[in-house]
N, C-alpha and C positions, 0 to 999 in steps of 0.2 A: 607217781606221775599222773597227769590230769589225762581223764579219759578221752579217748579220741574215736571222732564218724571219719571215716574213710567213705567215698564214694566209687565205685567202678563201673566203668564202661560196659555196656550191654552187648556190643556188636552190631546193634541192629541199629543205630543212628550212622549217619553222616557225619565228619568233623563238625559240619554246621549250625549241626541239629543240636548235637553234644557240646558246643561251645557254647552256643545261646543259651543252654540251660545253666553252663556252668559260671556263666557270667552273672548270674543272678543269683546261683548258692552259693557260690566260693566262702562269702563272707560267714555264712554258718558251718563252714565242715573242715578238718584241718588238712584230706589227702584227697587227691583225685587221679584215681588210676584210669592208666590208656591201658585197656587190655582188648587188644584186637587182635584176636590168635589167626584170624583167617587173612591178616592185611601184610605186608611186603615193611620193609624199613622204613620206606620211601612214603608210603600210605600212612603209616605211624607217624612219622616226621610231621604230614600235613595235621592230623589231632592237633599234638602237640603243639605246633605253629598257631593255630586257631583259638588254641586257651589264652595260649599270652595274647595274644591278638585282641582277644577279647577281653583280656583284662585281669586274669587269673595269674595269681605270683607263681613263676616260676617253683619258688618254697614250698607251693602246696601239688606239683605236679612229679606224681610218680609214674615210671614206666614198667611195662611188664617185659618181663625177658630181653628186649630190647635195651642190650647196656651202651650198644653205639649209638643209638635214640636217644638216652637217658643225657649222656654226656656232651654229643654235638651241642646238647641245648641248655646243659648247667642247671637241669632239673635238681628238686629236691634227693629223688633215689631212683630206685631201678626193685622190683618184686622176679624175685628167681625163683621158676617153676622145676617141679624132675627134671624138664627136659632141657632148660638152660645151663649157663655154663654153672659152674660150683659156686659159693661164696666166695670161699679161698680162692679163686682164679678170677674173682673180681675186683675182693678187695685193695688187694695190697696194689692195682695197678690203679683204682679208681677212689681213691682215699675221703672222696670229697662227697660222697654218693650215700644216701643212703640206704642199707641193702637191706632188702625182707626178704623171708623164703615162705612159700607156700607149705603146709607139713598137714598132714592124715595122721602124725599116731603121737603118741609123747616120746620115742623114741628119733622121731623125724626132729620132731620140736628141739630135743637136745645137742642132735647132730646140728641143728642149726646154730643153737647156740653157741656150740663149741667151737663152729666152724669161724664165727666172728659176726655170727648176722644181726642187725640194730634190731629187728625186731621178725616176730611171723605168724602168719595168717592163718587161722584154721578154722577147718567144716569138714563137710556142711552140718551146720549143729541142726536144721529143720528141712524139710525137704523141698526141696526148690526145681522148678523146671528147668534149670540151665544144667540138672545133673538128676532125668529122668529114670526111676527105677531103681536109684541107689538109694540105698540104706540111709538115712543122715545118721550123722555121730549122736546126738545129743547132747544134752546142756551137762548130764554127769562126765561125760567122759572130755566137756570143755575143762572141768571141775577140774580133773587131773591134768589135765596138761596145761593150764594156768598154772596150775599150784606146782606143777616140777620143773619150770624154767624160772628164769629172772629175766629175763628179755621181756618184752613184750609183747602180749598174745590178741591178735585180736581176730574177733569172731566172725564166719561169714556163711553166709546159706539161708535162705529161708526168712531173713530177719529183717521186721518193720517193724510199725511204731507198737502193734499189741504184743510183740515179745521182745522186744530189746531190753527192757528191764531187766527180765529174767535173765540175758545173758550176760549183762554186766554185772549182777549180784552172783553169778555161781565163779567169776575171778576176770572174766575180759576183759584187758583195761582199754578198750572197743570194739566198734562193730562195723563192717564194712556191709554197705548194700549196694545194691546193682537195681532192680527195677521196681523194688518198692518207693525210688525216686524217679530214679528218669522215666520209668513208664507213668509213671501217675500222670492222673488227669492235673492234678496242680504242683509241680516237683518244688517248690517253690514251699509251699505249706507243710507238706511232708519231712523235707529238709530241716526249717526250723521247727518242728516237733520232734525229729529224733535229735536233734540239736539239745534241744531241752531236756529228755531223757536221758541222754549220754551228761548231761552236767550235772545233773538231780541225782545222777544215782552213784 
């Protein structure tokens, strides 16, 4: 499979802020996650409304946790954390969706697999402020849980354009960031450089 940039929401924009941005990278990235763990359904809905609004395909919008979010609006998927509902309680009712799991260890990885999940997300491989104080995993132990699924693993934490190489060469077939784009001074430049990176490698 060709490797894939996932983008995710920081929390710290506006629907407004986060659409403007997204309507200028959509064209370089294949996912764009709504992950606003502090927002209501109803506040998630307004994200989501404001990407297509602005011009984002539907196709490349994923929601987090939020599967009656995901579905009102015929998004691409839905990303299910611990605390959401299960795969298996997703899938078989939402067939059309498709579903990632967040996973910590190669044993989470597998459960995910088995459970029926398209693909899943893991970190943090580098140490990032949105998960101060913790440990990050690293790039060896990305090594092993790439390498003991068949799904698709892609990498999240810590990672911008000077180490994304590296985590697509030890088996991610991508990498998801949060503020190494929308925070940057130019989200726009950033975007197509790990654009390039994630195709290069």
């Amino acid at each position: 499979m060709t490797k894939q940039l996932h983008l995710i929401s920081t929390g710290k924009q506006s629907a407004e802020q986060f659409a403007s941005i997204c309507a200028r990278i959509h064209p370089y990235i294949d996912a764009i996650h709504v992950r606003e763990k502090r927002k209501t359904a109803r506040e998630v809905s307004a994200f989501v409304a404001a990407l297509i609004e602005s011009g984002v395909p539907p196709q490349k919008i994923i929601v987090n946790d939020r599967v009656d979010v995901a579905a009102v609006f015929g998004v691409k998927g839905v990303q299910l954390a611990y605390h959401s509902l299960s795969v298996c309680q997703v899938k078989p009712h939402f067939p059309a969706l498709a579903v990632g799991c967040s996973v910590h260890s190669l044993d989470e990885a597998k459960e995910a697999e088995k459970s029926g999940a398209d693909f899943c997300i893991y970190g943090h491989i580098f140490p990032t402020a949105s998960k101060p104080g913790m440990r990050p995993r690293g790039v060896e132990s990305l090594r092993i849980v790439a390498g003991g699924v068949h799904i698709p693993v892609i990498a999240i934490g810590g990672i911008h354009a000077g180490n994304a190489a590296q985590v697509l060469q030890a088996g991610a077939d991508g990498i998801a960031v949060m503020s190494a784009v929308f925070l940057a001074r130019d989200p726009v430049a950033e975007a197509k450089k790990l654009a390039h990176i994630v195709k290069q490698t």
